[in-house]
C-alpha positions as CSV (number, residue, x, y, z in Angstrom):
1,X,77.5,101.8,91.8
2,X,80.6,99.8,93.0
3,X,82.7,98.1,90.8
4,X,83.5,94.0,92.1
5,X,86.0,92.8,90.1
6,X,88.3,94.5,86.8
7,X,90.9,93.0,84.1
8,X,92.5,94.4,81.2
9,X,94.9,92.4,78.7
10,X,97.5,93.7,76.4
11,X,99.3,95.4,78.9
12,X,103.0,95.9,78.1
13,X,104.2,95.6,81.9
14,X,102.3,93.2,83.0
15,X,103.0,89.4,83.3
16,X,101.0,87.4,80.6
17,X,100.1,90.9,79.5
18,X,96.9,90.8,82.6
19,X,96.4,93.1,85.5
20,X,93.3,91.8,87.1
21,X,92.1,92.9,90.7
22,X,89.5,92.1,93.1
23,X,87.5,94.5,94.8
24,X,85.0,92.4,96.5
25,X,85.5,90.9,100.2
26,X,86.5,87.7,99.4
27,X,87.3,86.8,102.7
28,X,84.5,86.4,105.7
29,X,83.6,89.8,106.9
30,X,82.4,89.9,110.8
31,X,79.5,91.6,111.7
32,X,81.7,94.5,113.8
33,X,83.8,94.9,110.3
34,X,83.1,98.3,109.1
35,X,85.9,98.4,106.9
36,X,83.9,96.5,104.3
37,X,80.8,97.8,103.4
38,X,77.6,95.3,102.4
39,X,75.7,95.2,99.2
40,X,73.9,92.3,99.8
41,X,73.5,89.7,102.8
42,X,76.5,87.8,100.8
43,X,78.4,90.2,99.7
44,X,80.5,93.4,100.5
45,X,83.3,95.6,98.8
46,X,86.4,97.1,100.5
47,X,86.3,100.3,101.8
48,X,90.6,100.4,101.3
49,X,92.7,98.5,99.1
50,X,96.3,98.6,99.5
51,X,98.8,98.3,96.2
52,X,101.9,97.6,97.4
53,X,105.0,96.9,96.3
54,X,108.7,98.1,95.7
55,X,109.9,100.7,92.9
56,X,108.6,100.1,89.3
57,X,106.5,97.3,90.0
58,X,103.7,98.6,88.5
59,X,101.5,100.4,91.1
60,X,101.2,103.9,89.2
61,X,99.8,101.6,86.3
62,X,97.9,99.6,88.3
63,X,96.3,103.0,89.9
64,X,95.8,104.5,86.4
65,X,93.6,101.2,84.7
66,X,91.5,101.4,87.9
67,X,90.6,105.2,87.0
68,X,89.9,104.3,83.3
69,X,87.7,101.5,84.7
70,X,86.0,103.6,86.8
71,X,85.6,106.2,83.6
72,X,84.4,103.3,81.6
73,X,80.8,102.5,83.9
74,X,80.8,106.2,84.8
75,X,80.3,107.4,81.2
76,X,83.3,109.9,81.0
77,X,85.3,109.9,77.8
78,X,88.4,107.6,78.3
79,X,90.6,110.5,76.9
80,X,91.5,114.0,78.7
81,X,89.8,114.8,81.6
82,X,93.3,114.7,84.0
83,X,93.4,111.1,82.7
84,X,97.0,110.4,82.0
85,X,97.9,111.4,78.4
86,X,100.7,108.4,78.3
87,X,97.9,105.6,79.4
88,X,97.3,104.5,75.9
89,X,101.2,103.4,75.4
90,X,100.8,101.1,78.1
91,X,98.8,98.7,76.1
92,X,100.3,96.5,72.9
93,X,97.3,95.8,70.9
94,X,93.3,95.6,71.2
95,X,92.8,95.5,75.3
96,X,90.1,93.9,76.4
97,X,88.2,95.4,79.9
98,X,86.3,93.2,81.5
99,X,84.4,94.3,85.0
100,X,81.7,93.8,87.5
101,X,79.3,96.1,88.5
102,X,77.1,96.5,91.1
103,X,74.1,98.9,92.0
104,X,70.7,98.0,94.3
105,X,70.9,94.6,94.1
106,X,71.3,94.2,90.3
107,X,74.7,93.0,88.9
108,X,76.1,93.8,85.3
109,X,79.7,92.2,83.3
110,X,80.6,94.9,81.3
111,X,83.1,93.8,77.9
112,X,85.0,96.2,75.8
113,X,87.4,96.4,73.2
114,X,89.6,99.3,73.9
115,X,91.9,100.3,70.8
116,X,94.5,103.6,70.0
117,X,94.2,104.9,67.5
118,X,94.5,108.7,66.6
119,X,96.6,111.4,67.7
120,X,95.7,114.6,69.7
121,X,98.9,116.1,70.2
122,X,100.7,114.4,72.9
123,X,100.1,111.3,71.6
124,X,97.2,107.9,70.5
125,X,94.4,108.1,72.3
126,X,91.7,105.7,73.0
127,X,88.5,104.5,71.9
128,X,85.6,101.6,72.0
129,X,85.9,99.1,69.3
130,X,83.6,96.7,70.5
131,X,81.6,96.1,73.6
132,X,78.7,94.2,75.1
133,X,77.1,94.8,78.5
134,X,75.1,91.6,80.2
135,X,72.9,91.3,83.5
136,X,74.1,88.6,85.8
137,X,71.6,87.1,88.6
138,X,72.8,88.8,92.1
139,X,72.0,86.1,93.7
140,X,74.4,83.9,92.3
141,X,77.3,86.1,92.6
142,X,78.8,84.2,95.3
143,X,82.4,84.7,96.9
144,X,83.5,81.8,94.4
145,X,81.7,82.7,91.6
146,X,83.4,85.9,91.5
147,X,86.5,84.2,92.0
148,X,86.2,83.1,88.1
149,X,86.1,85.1,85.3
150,X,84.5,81.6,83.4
151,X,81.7,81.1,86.0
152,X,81.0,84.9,86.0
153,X,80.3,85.0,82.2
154,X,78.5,81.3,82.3
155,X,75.9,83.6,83.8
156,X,75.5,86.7,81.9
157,X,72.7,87.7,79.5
158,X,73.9,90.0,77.2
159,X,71.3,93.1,77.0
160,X,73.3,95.2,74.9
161,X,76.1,95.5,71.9
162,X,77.8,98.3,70.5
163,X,77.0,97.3,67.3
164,X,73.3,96.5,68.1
165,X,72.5,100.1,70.6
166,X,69.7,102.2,69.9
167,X,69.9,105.3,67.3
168,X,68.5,107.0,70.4
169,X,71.6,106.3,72.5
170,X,74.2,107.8,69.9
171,X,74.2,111.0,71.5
172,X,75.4,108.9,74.2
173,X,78.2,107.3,73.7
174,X,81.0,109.0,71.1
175,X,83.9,106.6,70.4
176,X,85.6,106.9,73.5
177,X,82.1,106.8,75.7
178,X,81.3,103.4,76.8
179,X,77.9,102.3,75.8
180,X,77.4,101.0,79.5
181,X,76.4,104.7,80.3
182,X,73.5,104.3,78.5
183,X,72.1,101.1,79.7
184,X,73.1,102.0,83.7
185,X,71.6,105.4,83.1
186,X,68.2,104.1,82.3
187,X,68.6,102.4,85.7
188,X,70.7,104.0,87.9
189,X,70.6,106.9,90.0
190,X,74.1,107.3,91.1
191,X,77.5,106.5,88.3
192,X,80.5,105.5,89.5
193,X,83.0,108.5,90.6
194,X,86.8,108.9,90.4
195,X,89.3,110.9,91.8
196,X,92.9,110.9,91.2
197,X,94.8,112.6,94.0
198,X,98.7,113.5,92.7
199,X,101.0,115.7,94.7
200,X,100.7,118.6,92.8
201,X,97.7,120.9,91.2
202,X,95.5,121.4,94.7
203,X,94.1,124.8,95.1
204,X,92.4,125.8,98.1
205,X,90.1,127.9,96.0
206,X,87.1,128.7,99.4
207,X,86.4,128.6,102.8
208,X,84.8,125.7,104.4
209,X,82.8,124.7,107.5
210,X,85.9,122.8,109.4
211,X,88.6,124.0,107.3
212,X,90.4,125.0,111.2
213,X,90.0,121.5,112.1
214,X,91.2,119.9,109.2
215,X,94.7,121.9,109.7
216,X,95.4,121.6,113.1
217,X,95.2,117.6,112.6
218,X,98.7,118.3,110.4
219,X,100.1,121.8,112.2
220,X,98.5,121.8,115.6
221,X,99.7,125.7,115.6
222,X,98.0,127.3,112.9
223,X,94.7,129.1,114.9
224,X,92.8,130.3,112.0
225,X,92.9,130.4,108.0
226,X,91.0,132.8,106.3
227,X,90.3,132.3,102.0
228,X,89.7,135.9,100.4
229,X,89.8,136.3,96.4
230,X,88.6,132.9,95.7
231,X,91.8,131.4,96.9
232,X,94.1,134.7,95.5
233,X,95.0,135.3,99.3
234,X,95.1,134.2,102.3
235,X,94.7,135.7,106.3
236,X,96.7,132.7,108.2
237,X,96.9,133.2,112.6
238,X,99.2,130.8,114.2
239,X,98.5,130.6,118.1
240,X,99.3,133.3,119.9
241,X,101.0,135.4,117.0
242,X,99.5,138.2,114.7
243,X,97.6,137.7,111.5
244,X,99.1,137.8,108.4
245,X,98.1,138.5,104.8
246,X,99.8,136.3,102.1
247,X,99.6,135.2,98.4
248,X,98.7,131.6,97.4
249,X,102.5,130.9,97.0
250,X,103.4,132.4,100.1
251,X,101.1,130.8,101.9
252,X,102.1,127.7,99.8
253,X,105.8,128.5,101.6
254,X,104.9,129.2,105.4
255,X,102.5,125.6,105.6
256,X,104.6,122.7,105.6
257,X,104.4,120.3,102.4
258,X,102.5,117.6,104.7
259,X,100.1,120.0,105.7
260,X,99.3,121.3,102.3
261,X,99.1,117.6,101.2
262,X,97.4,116.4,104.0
263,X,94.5,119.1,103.7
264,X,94.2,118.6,100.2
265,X,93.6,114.7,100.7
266,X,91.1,115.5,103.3
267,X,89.1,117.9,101.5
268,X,89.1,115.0,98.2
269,X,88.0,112.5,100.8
270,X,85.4,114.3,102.4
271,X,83.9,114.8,98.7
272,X,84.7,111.0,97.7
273,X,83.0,109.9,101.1
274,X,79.7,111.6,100.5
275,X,79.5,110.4,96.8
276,X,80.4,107.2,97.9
277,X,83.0,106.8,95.0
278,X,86.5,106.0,94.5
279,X,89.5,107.7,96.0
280,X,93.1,107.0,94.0
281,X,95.8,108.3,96.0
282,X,99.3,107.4,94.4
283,X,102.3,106.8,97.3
284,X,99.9,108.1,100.1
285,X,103.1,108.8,102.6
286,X,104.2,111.4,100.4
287,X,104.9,114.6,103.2
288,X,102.9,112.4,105.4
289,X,103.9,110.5,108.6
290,X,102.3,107.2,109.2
291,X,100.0,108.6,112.0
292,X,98.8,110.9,109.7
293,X,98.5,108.7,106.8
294,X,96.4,106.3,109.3
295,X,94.5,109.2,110.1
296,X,93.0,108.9,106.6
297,X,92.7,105.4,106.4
298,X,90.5,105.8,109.1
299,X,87.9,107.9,107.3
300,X,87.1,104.8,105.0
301,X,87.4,102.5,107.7
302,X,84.2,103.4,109.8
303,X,80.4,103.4,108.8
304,X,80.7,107.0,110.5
305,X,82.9,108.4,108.1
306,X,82.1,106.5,105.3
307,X,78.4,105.7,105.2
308,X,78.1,105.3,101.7
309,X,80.5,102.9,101.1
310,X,83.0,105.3,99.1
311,X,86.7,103.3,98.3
312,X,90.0,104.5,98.7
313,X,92.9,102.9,96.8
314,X,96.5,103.9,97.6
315,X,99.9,102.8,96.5
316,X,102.4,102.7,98.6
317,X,106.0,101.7,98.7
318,X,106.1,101.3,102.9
319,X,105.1,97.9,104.4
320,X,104.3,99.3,107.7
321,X,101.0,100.8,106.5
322,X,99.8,97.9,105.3
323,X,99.8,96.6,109.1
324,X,96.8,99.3,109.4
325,X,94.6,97.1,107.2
326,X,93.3,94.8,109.2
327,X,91.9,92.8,106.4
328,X,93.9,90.3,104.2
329,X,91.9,90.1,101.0
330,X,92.2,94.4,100.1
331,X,96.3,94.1,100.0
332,X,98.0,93.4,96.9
333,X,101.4,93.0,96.2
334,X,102.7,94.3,92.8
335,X,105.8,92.4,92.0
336,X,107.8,91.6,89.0
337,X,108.2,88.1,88.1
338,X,110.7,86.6,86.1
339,X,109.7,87.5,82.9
340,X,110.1,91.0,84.0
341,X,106.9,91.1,84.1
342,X,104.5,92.9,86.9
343,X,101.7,91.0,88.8
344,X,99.4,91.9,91.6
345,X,99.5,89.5,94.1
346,X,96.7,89.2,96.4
347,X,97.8,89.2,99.9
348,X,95.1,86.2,101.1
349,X,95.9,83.9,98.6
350,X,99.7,83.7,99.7
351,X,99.2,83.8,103.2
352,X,96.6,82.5,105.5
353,X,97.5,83.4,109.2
354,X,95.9,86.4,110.4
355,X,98.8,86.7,113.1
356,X,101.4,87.8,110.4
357,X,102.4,91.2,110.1
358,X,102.1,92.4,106.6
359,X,105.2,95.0,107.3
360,X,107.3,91.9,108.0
361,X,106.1,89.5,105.1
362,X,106.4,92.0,102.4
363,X,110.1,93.3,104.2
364,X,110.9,89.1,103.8
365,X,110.6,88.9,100.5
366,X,108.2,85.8,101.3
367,X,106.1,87.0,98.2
368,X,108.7,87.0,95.9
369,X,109.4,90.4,94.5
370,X,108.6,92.5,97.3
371,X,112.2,93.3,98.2
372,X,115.4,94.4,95.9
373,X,117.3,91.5,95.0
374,X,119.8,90.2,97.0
375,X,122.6,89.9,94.3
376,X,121.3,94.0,92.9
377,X,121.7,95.4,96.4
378,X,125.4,93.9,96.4
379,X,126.5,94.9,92.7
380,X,125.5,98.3,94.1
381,X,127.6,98.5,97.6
382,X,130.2,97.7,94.9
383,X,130.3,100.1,92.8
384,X,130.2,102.5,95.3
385,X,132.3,101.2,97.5
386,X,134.9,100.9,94.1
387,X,133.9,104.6,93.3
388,X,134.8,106.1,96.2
389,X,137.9,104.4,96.9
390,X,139.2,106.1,93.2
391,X,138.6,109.2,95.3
């Protein structure tokens, strides 16, 4: 299944209280374009989208809804699970999630009510107050038509409510399952799949076919790594040095933090790329340099690598990855408008020369909100500068 198109309202940080994102190529996709991958002869997703943008703009939030989207069509509870515990705050009232969904040629709009309500411990959780799930005609789901959330639900035919489901399906879907598992799992073969990639919590718990490979790319000294103790210790051989024996925190201390991060997105991707899922990578530099981080964006970009279609999303806070995109419709920059406010601006619909760099529009400032303002930047050389002549 691949997800086209997602919204949620009542959102605190974001402007008009909407984050809304496009998934689908929206732009023309030539036929040596691997880095979107075809669903129909009209239609393709992105294989990367970029989220972009300067320090609280939103991205980590952004990131988050597009995991609890994914949980929504895939059927997992839209509590626990690694899902973050503070997500719920985020909203103001009653949200309503709106997506498309795609899977073998058949098209679905799926609408919930998400409320909070409850408290587990570390805080409201969330749950399904109403929903409805509709078939849309594939055929009609043209690059416009998905442009508009109003021609999008013009077409759909609702097949399901929460409030109308079959006894059978109550099993199914507790209050914070979406119903939508039960209607795609009468159909579908394969469920949407998320994984959340954060800096910290990888555990290289077994050996693998490759594992050699996949280190030298980030240390190009390091010979050999031998797992023992499912992952309690380690046998690491540099190049032309003797063997040695050490705990998961030692070894944790010897391997730099880019390598350990750097394997650790690698092994999630490989396991992304043959589910053909979603991979959500928050600030993907971190301990990375941008060779390596391009490395990885490769992975998604090629039919090779990614035959399945799988998506990686990443935030980011450095415009000179975003000049490894090739494409213009999978960047979005998240500024703040304003209001205050946060909005994810899609990088096509401000700019229409392919010629630009992206590094050098985002660095401008041409999308508003993409750089600190002028007049913060100088109240801060200011203080400083008065600071530390006291001194």
């Amino acid at each position: 299944m691949k997800l086209l198109k997602v919204y949620f309202d009542h959102l605190m940080m974001f402007e008009g209280g909407v984050f809304e994102i496009d998934l689908f190529a929206s732009d023309r996709v030539a036929a040596s374009d691997e880095s979107a991958f075809k669903l129909a002869g009209h239609l393709h997703v992105n294989s990367i989208v970029a989220l972009a943008g300067i320090n609280a703009s939103g991205k980590t939030t952004a990131l988050n809804l597009l995991e609890l989207a994914c949980r929504i069509v895939d059927g997992s509870p839209v509590r626990g699970g690694g899902l973050p515990s503070v997500l719920p705050t985020v909203f103001d009232g009653p949200s309503t999630f709106k997506c498309v969904a795609w899977h073998e040629g058949s098209a679905y709009l799926v609408e919930s009510v998400l409320a909070a309500g409850g408290d587990e411990g570390d805080g409201p959780v969330l749950g399904f107050a109403e929903e409805t799930v509709s078939s849309l005609p594939a055929k009609a789901l043209k690059r416009s038509v998905l442009g508009s959330w109003d021609d999008i639900e013009a077409l759909a035919s609702p097949l399901c409510t929460r409030a109308q489901m079959p006894g059978s399906w109550a099993a199914l879907t507790s209050p914070d399952v979406s119903i939508a598992v039960a209607v795609f799992a009468r159909d579908f073969g394969q469920r949407v799949r998320a994984t959340a990639v954060r800096d910290d919590g990888f555990r290289l718990a077994e050996q693998f076919d490759g594992l050699d490979d996949v280190l030298r790319v980030f240390d190009p000294y390091i010979e050999h790594l031998e797992v023992r103790d499912s992952g309690r210790a380690f046998v690491l051989t540099f190049f032309g040095r003797e063997p040695i024996t050490l705990s998961e925190r030692g070894l944790a201390e010897v391997l730099s933090s880019g390598t350990v991060r750097g394997l650790g997105l690698v092994q999630r991707a490989m396991r992304i790329l043959r589910s053909g899922g979603y991979l959500l990578v928050d600030e993907v530099e971190n301990h990375l340099n941008r060779q390596l981080v391009n490395v990885v964006l490769d992975l998604f970009a090629a039919s090779e690598t990614n035959p399945k279609g799988a998506t990686l999303v990443f935030t980011t806070h450095y415009p000179q990855l975003l000049d490894h995109v090739h494409r213009k419709d999978n960047v979005f920059f998240l500024v703040r408008g304003d209001g205050g406010g946060a909005c994810a601006v899609k990088y096509c619909d401000r700019v229409r020369r392919i010629e630009n760099k992206k590094s050098e529009v985002f660095a401008s400032n041409f999308v508003k909100g993409t750089a600190p303002r002028y007049a913060d930047v100088r109240a801060l050389k200011s203080l400083v500068a008065e600071r530390v002549a006291d001194e």
